[in-house]
TIPA-700000 format. One record per residue (C-alpha): chain; residue in three letters; x, y, z; residue number from 0. Coordinates in nm, 3 decimals, padded with zeros to 5 digits. Each point is the difference from the previous one (the first is absolute). Layout:
<atoms>
   unit   code        px        py        pz   pos
      A    ALA         X         Y         Z   NUM
...
</atoms>
This chain:
<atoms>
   unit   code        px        py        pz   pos
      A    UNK    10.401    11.983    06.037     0
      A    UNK   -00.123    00.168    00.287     1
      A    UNK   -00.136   -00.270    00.332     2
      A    UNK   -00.208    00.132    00.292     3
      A    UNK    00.060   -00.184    00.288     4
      A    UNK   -00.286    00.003    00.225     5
      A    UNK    00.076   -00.119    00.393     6
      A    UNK   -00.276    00.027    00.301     7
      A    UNK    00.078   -00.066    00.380     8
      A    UNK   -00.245   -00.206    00.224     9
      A    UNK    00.051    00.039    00.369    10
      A    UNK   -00.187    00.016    00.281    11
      A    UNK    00.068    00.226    00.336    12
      A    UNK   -00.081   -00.267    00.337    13
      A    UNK   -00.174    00.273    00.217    14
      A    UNK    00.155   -00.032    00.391    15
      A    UNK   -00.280    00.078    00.238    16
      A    UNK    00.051    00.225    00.332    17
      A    UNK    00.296   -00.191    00.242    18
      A    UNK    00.072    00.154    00.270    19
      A    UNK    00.362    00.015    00.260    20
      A    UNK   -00.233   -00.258    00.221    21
      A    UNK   -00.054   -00.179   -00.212    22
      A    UNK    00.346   -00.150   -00.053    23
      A    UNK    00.064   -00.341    00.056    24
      A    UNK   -00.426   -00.064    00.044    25
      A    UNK   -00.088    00.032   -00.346    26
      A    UNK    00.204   -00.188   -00.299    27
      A    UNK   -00.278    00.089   -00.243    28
      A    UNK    00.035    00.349   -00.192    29
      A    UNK   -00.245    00.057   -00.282    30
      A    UNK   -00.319    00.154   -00.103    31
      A    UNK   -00.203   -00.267   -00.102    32
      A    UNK   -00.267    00.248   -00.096    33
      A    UNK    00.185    00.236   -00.179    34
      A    UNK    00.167   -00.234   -00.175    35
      A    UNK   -00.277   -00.169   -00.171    36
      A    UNK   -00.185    00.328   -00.042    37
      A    UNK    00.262    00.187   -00.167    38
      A    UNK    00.059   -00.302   -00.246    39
      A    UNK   -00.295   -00.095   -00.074    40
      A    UNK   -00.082    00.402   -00.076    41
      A    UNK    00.301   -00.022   -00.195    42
      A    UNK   -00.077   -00.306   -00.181    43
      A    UNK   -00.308    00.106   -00.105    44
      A    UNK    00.094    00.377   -00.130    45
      A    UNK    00.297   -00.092   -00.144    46
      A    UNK    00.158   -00.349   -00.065    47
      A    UNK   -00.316   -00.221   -00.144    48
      A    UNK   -00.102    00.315   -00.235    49
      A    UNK    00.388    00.023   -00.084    50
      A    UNK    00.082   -00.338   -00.032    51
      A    UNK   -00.345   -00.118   -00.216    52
      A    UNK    00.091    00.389   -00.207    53
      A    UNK    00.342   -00.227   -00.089    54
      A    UNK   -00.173   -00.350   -00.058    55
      A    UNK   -00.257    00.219   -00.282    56
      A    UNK    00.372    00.192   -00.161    57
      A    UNK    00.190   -00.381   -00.026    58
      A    UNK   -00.362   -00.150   -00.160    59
      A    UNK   -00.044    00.288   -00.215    60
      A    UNK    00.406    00.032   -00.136    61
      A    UNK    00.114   -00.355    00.079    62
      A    UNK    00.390    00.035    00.102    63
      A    UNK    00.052    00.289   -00.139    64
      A    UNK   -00.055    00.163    00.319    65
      A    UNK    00.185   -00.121    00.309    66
      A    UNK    00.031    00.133    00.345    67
      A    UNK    00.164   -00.100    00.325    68
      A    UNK   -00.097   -00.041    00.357    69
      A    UNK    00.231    00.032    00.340    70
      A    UNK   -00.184   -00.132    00.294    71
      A    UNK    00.158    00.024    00.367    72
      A    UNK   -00.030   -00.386    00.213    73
      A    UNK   -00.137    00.242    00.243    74
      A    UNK   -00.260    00.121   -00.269    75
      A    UNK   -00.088   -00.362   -00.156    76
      A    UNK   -00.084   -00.159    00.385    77
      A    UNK   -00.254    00.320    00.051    78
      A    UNK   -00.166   -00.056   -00.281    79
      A    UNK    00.011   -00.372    00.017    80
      A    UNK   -00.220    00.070    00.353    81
      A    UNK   -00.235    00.344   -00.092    82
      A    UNK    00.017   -00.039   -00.394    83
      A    UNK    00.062   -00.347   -00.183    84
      A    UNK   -00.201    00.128   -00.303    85
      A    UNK    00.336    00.247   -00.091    86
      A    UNK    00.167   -00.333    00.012    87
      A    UNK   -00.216   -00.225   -00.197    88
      A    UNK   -00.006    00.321   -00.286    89
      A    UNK    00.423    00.019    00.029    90
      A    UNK   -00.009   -00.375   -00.074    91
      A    UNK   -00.244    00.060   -00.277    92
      A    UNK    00.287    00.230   -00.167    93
      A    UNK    00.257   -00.184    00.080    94
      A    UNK   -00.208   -00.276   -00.240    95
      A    UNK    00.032    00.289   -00.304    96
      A    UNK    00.374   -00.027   -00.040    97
      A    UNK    00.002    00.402   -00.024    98
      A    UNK    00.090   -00.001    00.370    99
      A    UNK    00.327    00.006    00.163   100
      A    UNK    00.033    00.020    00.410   101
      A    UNK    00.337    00.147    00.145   102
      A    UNK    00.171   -00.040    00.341   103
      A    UNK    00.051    00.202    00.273   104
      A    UNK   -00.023   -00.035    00.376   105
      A    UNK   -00.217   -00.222    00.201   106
      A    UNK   -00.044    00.291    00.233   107
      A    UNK    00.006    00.294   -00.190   108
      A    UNK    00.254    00.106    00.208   109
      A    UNK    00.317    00.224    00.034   110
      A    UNK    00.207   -00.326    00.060   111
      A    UNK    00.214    00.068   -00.327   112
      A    UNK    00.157    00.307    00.250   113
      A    UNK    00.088   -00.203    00.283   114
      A    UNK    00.065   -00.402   -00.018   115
      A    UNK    00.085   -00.141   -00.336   116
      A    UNK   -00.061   -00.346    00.125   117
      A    UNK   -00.347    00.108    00.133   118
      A    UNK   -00.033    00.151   -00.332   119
      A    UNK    00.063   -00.303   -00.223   120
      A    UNK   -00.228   -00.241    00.203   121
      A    UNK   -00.258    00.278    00.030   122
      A    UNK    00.007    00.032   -00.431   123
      A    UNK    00.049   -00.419   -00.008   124
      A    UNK   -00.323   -00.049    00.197   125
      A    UNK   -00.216    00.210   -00.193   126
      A    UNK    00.153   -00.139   -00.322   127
      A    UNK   -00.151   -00.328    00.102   128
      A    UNK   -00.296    00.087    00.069   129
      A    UNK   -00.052    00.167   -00.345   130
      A    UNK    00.104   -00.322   -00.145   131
      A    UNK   -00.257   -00.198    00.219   132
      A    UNK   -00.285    00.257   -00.128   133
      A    UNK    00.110    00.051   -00.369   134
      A    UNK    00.207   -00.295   -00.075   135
      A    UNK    00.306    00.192   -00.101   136
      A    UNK    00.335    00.162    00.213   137
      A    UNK    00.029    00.345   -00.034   138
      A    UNK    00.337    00.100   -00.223   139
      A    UNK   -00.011    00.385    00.033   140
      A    UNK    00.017    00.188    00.354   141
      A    UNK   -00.207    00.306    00.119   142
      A    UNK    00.112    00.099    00.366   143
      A    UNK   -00.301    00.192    00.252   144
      A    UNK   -00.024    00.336   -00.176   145
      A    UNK    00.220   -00.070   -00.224   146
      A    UNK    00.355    00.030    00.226   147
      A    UNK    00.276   -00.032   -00.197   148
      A    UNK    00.396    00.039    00.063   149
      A    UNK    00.316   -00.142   -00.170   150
      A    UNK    00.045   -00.235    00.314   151
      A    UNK   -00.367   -00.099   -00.013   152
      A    UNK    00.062   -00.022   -00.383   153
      A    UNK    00.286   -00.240    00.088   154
      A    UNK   -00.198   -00.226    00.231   155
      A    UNK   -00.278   -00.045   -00.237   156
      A    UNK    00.263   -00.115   -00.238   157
      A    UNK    00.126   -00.234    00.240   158
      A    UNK   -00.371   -00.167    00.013   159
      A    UNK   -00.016   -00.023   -00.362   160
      A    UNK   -00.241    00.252   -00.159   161
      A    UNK    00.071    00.121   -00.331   162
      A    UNK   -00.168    00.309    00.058   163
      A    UNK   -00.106    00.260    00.279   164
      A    UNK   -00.284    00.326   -00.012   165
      A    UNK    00.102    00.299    00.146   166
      A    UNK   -00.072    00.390    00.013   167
      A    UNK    00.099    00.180   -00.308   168
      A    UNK    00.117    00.321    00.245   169
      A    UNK    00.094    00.305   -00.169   170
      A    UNK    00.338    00.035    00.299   171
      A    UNK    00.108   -00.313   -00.154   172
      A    UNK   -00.053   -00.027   -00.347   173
      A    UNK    00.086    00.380   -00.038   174
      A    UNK   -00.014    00.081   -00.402   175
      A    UNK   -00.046   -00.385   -00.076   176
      A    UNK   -00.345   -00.107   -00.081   177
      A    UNK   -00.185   -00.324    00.148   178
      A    UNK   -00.108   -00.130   -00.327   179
      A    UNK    00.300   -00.223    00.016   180
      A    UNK    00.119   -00.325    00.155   181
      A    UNK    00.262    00.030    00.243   182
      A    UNK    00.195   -00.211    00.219   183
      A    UNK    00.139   -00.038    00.368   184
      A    UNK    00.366    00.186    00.012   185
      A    UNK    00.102   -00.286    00.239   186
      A    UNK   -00.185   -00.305   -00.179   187
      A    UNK   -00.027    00.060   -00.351   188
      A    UNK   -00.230   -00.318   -00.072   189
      A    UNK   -00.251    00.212    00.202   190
      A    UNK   -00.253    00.209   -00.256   191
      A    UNK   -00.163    00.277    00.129   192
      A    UNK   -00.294    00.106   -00.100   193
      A    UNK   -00.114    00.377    00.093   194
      A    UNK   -00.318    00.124    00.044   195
      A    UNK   -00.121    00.310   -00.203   196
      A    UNK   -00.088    00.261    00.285   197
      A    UNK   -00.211    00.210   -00.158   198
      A    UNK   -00.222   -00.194   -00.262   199
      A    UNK   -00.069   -00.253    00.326   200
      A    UNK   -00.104    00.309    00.190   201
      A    UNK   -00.213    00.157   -00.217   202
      A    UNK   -00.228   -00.328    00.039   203
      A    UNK    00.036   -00.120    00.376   204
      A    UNK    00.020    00.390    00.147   205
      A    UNK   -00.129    00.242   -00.209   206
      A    UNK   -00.248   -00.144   -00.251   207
      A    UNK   -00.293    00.123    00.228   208
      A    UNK    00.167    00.324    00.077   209
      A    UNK   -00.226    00.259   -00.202   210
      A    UNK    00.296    00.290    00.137   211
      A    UNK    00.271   -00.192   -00.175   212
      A    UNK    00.054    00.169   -00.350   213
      A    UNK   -00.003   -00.385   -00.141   214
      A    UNK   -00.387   -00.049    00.042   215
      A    UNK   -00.207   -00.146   -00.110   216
      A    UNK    00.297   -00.266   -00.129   217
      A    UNK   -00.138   -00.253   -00.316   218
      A    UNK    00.185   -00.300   -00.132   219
      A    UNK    00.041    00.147   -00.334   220
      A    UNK    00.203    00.309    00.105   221
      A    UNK    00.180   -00.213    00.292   222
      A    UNK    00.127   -00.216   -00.244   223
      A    UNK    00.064    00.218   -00.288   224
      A    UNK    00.290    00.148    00.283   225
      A    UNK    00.142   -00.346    00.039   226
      A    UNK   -00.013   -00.036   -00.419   227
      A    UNK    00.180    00.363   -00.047   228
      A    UNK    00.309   -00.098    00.264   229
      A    UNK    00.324   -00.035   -00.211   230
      A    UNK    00.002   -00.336   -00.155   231
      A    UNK    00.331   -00.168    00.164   232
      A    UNK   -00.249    00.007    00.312   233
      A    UNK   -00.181   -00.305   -00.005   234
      A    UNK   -00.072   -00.124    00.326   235
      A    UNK   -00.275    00.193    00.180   236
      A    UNK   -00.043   -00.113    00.415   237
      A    UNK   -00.331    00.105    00.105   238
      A    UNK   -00.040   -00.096    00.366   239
      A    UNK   -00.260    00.043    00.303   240
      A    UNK   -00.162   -00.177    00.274   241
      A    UNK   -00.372   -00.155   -00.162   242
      A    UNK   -00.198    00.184    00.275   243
      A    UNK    00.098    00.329   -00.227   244
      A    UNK   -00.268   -00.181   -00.216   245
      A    UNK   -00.343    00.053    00.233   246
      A    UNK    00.172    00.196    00.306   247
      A    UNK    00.229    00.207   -00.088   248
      A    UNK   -00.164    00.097   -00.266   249
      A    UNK   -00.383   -00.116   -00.011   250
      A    UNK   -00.172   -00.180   -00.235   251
      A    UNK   -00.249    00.316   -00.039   252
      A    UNK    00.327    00.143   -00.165   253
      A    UNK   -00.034   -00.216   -00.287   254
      A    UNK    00.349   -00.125    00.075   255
      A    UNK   -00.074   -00.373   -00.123   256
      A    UNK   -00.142    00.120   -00.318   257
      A    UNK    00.314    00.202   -00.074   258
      A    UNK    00.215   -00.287    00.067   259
      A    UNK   -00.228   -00.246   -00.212   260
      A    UNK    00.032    00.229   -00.261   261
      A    UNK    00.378    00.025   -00.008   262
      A    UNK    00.094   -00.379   -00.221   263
      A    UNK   -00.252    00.140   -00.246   264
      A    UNK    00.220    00.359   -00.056   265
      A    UNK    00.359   -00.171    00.062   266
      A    UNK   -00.097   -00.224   -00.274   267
      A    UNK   -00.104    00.286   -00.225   268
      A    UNK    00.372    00.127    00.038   269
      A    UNK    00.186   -00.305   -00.007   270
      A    UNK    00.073   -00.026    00.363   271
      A    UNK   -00.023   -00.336    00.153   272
      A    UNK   -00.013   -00.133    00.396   273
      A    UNK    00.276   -00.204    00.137   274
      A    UNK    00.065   -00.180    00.385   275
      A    UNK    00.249    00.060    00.210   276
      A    UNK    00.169   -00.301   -00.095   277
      A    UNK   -00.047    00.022   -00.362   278
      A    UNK    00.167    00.342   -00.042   279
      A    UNK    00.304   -00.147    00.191   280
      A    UNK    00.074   -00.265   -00.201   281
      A    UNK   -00.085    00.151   -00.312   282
      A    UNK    00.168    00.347    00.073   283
      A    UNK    00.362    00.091    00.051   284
      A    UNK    00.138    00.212    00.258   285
      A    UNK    00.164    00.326   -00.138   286
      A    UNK    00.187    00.060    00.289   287
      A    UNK    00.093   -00.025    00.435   288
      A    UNK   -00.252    00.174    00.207   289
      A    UNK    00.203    00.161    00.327   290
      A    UNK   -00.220    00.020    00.319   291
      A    UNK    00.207    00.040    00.252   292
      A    UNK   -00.331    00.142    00.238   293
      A    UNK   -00.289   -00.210    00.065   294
      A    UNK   -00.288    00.158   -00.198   295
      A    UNK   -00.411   -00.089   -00.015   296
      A    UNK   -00.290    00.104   -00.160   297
      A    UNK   -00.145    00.188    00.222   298
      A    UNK    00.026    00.404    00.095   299
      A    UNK    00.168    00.275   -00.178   300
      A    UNK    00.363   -00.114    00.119   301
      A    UNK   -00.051   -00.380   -00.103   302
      A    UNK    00.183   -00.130    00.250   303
      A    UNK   -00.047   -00.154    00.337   304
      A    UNK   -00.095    00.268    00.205   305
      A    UNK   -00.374   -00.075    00.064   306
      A    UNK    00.104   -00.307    00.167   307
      A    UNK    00.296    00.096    00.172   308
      A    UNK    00.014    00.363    00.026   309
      A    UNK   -00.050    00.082    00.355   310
      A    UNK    00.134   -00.165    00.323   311
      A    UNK   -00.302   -00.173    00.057   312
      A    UNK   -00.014   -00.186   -00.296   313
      A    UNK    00.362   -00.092    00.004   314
      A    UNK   -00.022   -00.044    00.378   315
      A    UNK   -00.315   -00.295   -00.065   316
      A    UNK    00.179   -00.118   -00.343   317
      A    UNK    00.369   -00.065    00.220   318
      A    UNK   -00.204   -00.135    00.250   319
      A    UNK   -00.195   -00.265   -00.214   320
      A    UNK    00.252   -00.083   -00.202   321
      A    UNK    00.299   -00.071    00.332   322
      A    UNK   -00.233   -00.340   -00.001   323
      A    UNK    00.005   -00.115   -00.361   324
      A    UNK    00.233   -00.295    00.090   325
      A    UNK   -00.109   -00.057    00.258   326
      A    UNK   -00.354   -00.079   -00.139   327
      A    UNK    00.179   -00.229   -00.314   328
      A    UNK    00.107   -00.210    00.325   329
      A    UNK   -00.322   -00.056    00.149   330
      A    UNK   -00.150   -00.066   -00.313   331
      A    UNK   -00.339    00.025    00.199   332
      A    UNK   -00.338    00.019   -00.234   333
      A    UNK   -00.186    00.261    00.202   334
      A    UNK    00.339    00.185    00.063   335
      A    UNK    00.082   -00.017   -00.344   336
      A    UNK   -00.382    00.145   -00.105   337
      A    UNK    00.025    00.271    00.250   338
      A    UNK    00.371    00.091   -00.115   339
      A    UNK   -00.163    00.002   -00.344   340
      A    UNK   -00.266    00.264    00.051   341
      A    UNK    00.215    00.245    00.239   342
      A    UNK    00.295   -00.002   -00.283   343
      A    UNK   -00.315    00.143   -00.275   344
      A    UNK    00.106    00.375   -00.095   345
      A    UNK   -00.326    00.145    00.128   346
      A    UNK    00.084   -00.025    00.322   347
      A    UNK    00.297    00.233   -00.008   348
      A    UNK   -00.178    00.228   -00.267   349
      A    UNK   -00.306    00.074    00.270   350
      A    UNK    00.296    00.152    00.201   351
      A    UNK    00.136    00.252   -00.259   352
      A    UNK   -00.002    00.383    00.058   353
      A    UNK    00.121    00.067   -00.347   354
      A    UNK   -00.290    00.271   -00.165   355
      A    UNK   -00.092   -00.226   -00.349   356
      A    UNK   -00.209    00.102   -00.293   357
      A    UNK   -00.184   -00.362    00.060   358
      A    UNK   -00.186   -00.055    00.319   359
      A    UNK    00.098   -00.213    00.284   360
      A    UNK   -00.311   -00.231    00.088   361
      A    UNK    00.105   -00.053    00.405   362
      A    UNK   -00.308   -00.211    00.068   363
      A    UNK   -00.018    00.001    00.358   364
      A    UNK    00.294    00.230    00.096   365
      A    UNK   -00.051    00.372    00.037   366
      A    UNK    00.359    00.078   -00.021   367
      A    UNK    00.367   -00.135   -00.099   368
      A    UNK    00.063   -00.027    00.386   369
      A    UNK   -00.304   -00.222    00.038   370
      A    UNK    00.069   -00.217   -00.264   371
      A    UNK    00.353   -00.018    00.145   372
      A    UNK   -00.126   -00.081    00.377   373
      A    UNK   -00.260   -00.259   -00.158   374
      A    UNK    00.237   -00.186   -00.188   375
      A    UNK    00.261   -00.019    00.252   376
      A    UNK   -00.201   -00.111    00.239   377
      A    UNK   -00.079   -00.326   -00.235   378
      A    UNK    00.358    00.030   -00.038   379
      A    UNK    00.068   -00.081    00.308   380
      A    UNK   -00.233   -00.268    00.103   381
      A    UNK    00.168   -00.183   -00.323   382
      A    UNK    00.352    00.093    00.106   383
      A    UNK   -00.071   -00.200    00.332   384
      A    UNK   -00.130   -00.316   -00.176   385
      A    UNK    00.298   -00.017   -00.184   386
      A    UNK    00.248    00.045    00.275   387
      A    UNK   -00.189   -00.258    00.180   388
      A    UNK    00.136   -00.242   -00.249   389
      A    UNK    00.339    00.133   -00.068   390
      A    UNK    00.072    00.235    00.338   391
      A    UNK    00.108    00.338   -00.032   392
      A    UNK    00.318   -00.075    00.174   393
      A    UNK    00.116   -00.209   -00.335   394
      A    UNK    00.261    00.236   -00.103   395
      A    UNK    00.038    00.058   -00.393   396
      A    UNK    00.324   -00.210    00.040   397
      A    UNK   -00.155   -00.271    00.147   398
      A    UNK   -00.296    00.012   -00.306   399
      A    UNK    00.229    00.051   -00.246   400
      A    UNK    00.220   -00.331    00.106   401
      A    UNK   -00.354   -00.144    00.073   402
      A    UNK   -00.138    00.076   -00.363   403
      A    UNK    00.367   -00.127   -00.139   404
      A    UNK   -00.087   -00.330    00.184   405
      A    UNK   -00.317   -00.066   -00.112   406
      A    UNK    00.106    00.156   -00.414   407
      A    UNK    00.244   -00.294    00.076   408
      A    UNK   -00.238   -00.240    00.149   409
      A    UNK   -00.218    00.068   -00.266   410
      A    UNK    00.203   -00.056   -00.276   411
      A    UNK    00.146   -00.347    00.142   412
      A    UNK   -00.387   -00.098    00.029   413
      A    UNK   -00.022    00.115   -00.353   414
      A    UNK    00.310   -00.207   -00.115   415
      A    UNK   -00.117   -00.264    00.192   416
      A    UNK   -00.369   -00.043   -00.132   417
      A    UNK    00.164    00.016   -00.388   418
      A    UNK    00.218   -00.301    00.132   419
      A    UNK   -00.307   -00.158    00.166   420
      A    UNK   -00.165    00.089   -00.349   421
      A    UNK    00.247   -00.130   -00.211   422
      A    UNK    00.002   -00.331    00.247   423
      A    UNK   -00.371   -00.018   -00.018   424
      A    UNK    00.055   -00.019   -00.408   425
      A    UNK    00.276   -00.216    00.012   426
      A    UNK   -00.191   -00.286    00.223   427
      A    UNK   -00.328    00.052   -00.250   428
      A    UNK    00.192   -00.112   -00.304   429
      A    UNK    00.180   -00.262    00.252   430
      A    UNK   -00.321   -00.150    00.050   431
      A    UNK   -00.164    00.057   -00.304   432
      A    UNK    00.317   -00.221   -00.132   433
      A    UNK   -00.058   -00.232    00.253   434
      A    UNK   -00.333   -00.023   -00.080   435
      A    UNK    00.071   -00.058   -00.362   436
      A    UNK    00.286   -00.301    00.101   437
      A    UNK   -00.244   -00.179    00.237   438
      A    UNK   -00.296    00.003   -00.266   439
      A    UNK    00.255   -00.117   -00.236   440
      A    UNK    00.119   -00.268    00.240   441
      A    UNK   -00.313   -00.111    00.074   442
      A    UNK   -00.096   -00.084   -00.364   443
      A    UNK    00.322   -00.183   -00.051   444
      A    UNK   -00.084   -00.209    00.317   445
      A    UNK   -00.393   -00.058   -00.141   446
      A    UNK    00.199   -00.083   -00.301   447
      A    UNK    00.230   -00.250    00.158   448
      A    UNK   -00.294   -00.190    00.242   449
      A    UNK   -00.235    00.010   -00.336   450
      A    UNK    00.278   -00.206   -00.199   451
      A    UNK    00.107   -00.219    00.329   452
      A    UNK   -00.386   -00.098    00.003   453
      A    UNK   -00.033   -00.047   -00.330   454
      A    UNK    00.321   -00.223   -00.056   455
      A    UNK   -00.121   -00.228    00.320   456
      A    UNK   -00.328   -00.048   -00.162   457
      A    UNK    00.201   -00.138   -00.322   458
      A    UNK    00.178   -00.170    00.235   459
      A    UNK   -00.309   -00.168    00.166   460
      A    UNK   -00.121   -00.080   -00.287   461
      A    UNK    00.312   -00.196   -00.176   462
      A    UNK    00.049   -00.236    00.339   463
      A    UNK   -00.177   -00.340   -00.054   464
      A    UNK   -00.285   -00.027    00.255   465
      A    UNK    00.089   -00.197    00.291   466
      A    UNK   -00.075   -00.396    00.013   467
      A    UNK   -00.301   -00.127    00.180   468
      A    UNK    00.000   -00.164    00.294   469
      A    UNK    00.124   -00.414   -00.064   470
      A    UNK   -00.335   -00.166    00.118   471
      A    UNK    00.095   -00.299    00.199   472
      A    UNK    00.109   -00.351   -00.153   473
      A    UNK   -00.258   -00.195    00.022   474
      A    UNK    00.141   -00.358    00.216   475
      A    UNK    00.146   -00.256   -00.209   476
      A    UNK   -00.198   -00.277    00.029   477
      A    UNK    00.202   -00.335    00.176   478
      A    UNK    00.125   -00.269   -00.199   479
      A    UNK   -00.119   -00.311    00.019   480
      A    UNK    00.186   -00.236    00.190   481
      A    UNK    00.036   -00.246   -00.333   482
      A    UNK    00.110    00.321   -00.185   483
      A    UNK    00.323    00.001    00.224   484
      A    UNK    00.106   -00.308    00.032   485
      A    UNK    00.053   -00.028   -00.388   486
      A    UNK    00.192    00.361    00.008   487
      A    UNK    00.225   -00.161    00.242   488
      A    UNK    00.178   -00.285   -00.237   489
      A    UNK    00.038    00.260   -00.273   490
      A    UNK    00.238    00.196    00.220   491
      A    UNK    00.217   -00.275    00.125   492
      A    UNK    00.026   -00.130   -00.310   493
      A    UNK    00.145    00.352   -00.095   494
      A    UNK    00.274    00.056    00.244   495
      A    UNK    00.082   -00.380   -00.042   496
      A    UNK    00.073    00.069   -00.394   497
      A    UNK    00.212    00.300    00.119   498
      A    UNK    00.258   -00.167    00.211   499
      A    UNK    00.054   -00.264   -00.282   500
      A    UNK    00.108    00.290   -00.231   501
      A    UNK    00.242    00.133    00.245   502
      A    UNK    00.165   -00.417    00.044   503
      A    UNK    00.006   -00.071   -00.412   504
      A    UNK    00.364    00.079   -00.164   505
      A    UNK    00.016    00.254   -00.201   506
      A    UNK    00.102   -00.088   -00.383   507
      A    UNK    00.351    00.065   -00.098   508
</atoms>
């Protein structure tokens, strides 16, 4: 049974304003304020609250049958947390429908995955956490900015754990194979990859509009009766663009949300279902290695890199940003770490491109690559010198590296040590919870002991005779009478005389 698998990007572009060479080492503060909440509120308003309310209507209306899934940049999420909340609050009222899956990718949006794989990791890990802070669940499938995909960038998104990975379904690599499939990483084969269908996600985010293109006008009925006619081993359809395709790109006068309501309703017709990211990796198996031995995108004709890096100014601004990644991981300072976050974000290397594309380059404020290029390194510079002035210039890469190695080290001993401190912490709570138990224990045997001690002295008490009164005194014999003792005394002579004769008289024989 065929699956469509629907995926939209959310990210926002952090306008710098004009900074010019004097202003180096005056002014830390590089944005647009203005621009910034202009262009996403405008953007907001055209495109993500009719999109995202368009998608809340499809999930009431077909229940979880349909599903769809959302990448949004850190970068992207902390714009709209400050010009748009309400894109927020409606993501989190998705999130609520269970049809809703959101993916990982960089907190920057940036080109990190081609420089620093370290920077990398903690730039996917941070915006990983935030998603679960907003949405309550950690993101198990990876889409890198654009789409940027290699087998070493395969790898290290293995290494991090994700069980599956979106990339460009480029004709130069797929050559007669056919994207319908699941593939895997040639160097990690845990790693699914899942490949996005170039043309059927073009004809909606580039040329639905286009009244020249032989397509138009494109209805959900014929769009999906192409999907339902592909050979029938090809199940897994990736249909991926950024959501500002929906409203922007293409406008709403277009009747573009209309179409894309309408398309549950015809897939259903023809037995074609909708499937996340995550679902069609753990239900699907991989027929086979994918071998990308080139970085490849999205974007142009030659799906590749090239709009980023394809001049010397670009790579000249890119080697220049990135010769401070670890150095920033060091300092570990909040504003440092914001700005690094919004001068990694693809734009700002795009506005400097001199490749000729079939879609327009929006420069804002720049009227040429150069000036983009003299702009930004200008910012550049002014953030170079607040992050020598905590780790000066003169700090070899020998010296960092051992430096790094000390604190990795350092790190990991203060790890080891807080599980001991941990497992100490645990050990001492059941001490005294024991202790706690005894001494109770003890203290009812003792109330025990003085309660029977009392109880046997009161039986005690009560078996002793009472103690005898005082004697009151004798009362004084009265005297005898003189005649009284004068007869008592010839009664005792006459006694002791009687006695003597006894002792004189012979005894009988």
């Amino acid at each position: 049974m065929k699956t469509i698998c629907l995926y939209f990007e959310i990210h926002q572009i952090v306008h710098l304003k004009r900074f010019r060479f004097f202003d180096i080492g005056t002014d830390h503060y590089y944005y647009d304020d203005y621009e910034n909440d202009r262009s996403i509120g405008e953007i907001a308003e055209r495109s993500y609250m009719p999109a995202l309310n368009a998608f809340l209507d499809m999930i009431k209306e077909n229940g979880d049958y349909f599903k769809v899934a959302f990448s949004l940049s850190g970068v992207g999420l902390e714009q709209l947390e400050l010009h748009a909340p309400q894109v927020i609050a409606k993501l989190q009222e998705l999130n609520d429908t269970g049809c809703v899956e959101f993916l990982a990718e960089p907190y920057s949006h940036g080109l990190s995955s081609l420089a620093n794989d370290e920077c990398f990791i903690a730039d996917v890990r941070r915006q990983m956490s935030k998603m679960e802070e907003y949405f309550g669940k950690r993101p198990t499938v990876l889409r890198n900015s654009s789409l940027i995909y290699s087998d070493e960038i395969g790898n290290v998104a293995a290494s991090m754990g994700f069980k599956g990975m979106l990339t460009e379904g480029a004709k130069h690599v797929l050559g007669w194979k056919s994207p319908h499939y699941v593939y895997n990483c040639c160097q990690a084969p845990g790693l699914k990859l899942l490949l996005r269908d170039v043309d059927l996600s073009d004809d909606i985010s580039l040329r639905f509009n286009d009244s020249d293109w032989e397509g138009y006008p494109l209805f959900a009925d014929n769009y999906v009766n192409r999907i339902a006619t592909l050979p029938e081993d090809e199940q897994v359809i990736n249909i991926f663009m950024e959501l500002l395709a929906l409203g922007i790109s293409q406008p709403l006068s277009s009747n573009i949300l209309e179409f894309i309501k309408a398309l549950p309703r015809c897939a259903r017709q023809k037995g074609i279902t909708f499937s996340t990211p995550s679902e069609v990796c753990g239900r699907m198996n991989s027929v086979g290695d994918l071998f990308v031995p080139d970085t490849l995108s999205w974007v142009d004709e030659e799906r590749d890199v090239s709009c980023w890096l394809g001049n010397p100014m670009q790579r000249e601004a890119f080697d220049k940003l990135y010769s401070i990644a670890d150095r920033v991981r060091i300092a570990n300072d909040p504003r440092i770490n914001q700005d690094w976050d919004y001068l990694q974000a693809s734009n700002n290397f795009r506005f400097m491109t001199t490749k000729p594309s079939n879609v327009g380059v929006d420069r804002g404020i720049y009227s040429s690559p150069f000036d983009a290029f003299t702009n930004y390194m200008n910012v550049l510079g002014d953030f170079l010198s607040r992050v020598n002035s905590l780790y000066p210039e003169d700090l070899d890469n020998e010296q960092l590296n051992s430096l790094l190695t000390t604190i990795k080290n350092q790190d990991e001993e203060i790890e080891m040590k807080n599980k001991e401190i941990d497992r100490l912490q645990t050990k001492i709570q059941k001490i005294e919870v024991a202790e706690s138990k005894l001494r109770e224990k003890l203290d009812k045997a003792a109330g025990a002991e003085k309660k029977t001690a009392a109880k046997a002295k009161a039986t005690v008490k009560k078996e002793a005779k009472p103690k005898s009164e005082p004697k009151a005194k004798a009362e004084p014999k009265p005297k005898a009478e003189p005649n009284a003792k004068a007869a008592a005394a010839p009664k005792a002579k006459t006694a002791t005389k009687a006695k003597a004769a006894a002792k004189k008289a012979p005894k009988a024989e």
